[in-house]
C-alpha positions as CSV (number, residue, x, y, z in Angstrom):
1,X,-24.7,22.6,-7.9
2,X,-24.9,18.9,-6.8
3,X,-28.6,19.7,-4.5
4,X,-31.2,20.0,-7.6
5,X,-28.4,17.4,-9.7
6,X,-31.0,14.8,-11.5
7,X,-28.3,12.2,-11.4
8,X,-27.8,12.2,-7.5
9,X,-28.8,8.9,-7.3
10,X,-25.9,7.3,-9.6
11,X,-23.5,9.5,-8.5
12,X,-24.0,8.3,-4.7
13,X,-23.9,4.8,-6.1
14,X,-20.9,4.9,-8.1
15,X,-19.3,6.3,-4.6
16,X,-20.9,4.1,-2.4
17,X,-19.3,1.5,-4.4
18,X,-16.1,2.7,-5.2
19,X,-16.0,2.7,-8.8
20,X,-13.8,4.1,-10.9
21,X,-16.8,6.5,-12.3
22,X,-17.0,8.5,-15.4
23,X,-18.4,11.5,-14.2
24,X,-17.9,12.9,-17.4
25,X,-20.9,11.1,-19.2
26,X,-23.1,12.5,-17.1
27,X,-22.2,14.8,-14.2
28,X,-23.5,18.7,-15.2
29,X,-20.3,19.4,-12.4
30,X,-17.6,17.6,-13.8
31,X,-15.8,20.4,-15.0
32,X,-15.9,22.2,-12.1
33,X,-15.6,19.4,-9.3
34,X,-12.1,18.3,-11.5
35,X,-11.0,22.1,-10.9
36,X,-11.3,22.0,-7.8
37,X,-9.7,18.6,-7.6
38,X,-6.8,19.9,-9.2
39,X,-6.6,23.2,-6.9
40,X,-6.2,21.0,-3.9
41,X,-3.5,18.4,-5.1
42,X,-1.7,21.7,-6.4
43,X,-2.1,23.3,-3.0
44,X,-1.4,20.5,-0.5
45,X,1.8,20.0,0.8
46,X,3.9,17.2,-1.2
47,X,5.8,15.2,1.7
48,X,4.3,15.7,4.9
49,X,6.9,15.3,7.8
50,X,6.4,11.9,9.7
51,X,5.8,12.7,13.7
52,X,8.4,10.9,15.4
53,X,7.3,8.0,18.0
54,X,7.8,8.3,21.6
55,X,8.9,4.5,22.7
C-alpha cells in the first residue's frame, strides 16, 4: 500500500500539518484507507463510561 506510494512525501506533509487534505486527488489508497475509517467509527463504542475520581 502506502510503502512504494509516490506521493508519500505530500501525504506526510499534509499530516504533519494538519490540513484538512483531499486525499482523494491524489492518494492511490483513498478508497480503502476511508473503508477502513468507516469500519472503526462503526465498531467503536459510542459513549465510553467516564471512570469515576477518587478525591
Amino acid at each position: 500500500m502506502c510503502s512504494q506510494c509516490a506521493s508519500k512525501a505530500r501525504c506526510a506533509r499534509d499530516l504533519n500539518h494538519a490540513r484538512q487534505a483531499t486525499p482523494a486527488k491524489y492518494c492511490p489508497n483513498e478508497q480503502t484507507l476511508r473503508a477502513l475509517a468507516d469500519d472503526v467509527q462503526r465498531c467503536a463504542p459510542q459513549n465510553l463510561p467516564v471512570p469515576a475520581t477518587r478525591n
